[in-house]
Each structure stands twice: as C-alpha cells, then as structure tokens.
C-alpha positions in Angstrom: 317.4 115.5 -19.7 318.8 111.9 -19.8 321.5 111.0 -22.3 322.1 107.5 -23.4 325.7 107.0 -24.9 325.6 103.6 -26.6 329.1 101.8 -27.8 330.9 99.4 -28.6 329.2 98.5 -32.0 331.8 97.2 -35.3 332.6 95.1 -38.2 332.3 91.2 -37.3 331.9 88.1 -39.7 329.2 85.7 -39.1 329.5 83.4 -35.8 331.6 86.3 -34.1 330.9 88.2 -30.7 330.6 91.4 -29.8 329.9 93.4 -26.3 328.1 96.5 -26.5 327.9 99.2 -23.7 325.1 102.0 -22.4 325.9 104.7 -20.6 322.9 105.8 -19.1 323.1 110.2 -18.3 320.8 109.7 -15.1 321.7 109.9 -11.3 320.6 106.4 -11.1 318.9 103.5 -12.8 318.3 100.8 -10.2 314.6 101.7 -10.5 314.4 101.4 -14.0 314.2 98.7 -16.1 316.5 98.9 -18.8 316.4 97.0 -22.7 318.2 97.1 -26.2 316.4 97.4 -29.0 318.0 97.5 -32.7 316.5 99.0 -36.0 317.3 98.0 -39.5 316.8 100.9 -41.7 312.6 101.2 -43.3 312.2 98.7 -39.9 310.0 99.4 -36.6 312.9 99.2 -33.9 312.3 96.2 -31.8 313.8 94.3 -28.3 316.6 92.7 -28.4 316.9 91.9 -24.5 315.4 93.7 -21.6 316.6 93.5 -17.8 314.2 94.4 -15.1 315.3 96.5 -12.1 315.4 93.3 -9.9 317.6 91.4 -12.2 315.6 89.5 -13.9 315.9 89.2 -17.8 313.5 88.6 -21.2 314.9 88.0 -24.9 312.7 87.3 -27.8 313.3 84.0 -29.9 316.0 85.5 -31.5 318.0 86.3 -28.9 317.8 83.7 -27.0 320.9 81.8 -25.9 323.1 84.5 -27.9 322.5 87.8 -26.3 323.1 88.2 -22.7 321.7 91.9 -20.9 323.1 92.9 -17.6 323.5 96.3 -15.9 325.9 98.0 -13.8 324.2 100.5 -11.5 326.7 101.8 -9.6 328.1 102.6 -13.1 324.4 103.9 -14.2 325.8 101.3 -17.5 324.0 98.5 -19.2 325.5 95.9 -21.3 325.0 93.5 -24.4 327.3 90.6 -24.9 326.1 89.3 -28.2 327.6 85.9 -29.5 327.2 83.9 -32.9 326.5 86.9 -34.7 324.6 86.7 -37.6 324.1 89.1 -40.5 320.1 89.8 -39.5 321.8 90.8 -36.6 323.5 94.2 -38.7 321.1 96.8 -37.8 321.9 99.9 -35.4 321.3 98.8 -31.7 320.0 101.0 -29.2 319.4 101.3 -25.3 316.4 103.0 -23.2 314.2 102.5 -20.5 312.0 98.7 -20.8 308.3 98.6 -20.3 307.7 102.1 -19.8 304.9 104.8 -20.5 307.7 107.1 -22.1 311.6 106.4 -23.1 314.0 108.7 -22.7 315.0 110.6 -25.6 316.9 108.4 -27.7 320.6 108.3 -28.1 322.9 108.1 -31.7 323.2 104.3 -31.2 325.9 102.2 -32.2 326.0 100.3 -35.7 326.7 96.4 -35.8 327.8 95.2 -39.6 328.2 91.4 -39.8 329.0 90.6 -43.0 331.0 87.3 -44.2 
C-alpha cells in the first residue's frame, strides 16, 4: 500500500513563501501523474497544481503565478513552492496521484496557517 508523507507546512503572514514536500511510499512515480490538493475544513478538497508524468504542469486561477509543482523521481518526491501567501491559502494541503480512476489512500497532510 502506498504511503504519501506530505511536509513542510507552518505559520507564515500574508505575502510570505513556503515550500512543501511529498514523499511518495511507491517504487516509482515517473508513470504517474502527481497533484496537490488542499481542504479547508466543511470544504470539498480541490487542486492546487498538478504535474503530468512528462513534465508538464496545470494550476487553477488561483494558483497561477504563485505555486510552482515539480517532482523528483529518482527521489519518488513531489514539491510545492508556494509564494505570496495569502490567508485563503490556510487550509491543510495534500498530495496524490492527478487525473486518476483511484488515488492512493490519502496521507495526514500538512497544515498551512497564514494569518497576519
């Protein structure tokens, strides 16, 4: 069973950066493509930036031009750099497979609190 390890989550004031890391439990990844998603609690979880297996990436509006996805699969890792934080941007982010028929099960995620 795959285990993702997400990390790198903390406190931050509004404007500020943060880098978050996935460690994906699997032998390998480079077939997958990979995403972040984030959940506010009483929310549906939803994208936050997805990376195909070729490289190729896809952010929704609010991303766009503040969160940048890349993965690592020698390291079976995927990243978040996350800049100009805002505090919509609080909830607890999460990483799994992108585009699939079935996610892995998910992992404890890592919380981001921006608050000024």
């Amino acid at each position: 069973q795959v285990q993702l390890v997400e990390s790198g989550g903390g406190l931050v004031q509004p404007g500020g950066s943060l880098s978050l890391s996935c460690e994906v439990g699997a032998s390998a990844i480079s077939g997958y493509n990979m995403a972040w998603y984030r959940q506010a609690p009483g929310k549906e979880r939803e994208l936050v930036a997805g990376i195909m297996f070729n490289g190729k990436t896809n952010y929704p509006g609010f991303a766009q031009g503040r969160f940048t996805i890349s993965r690592d699969n020698a390291k079976t890792m995927v990243y978040l750099q996350m800049t100009n934080l805002q505090i919509e941007d609080t909830p607890v982010y999460y990483c799994n497979k992108h585009l699939a028929a079935a996610q892995w099960p998910w992992g404890q995620g890592t919380q981001v609190t921006v608050i000024a």
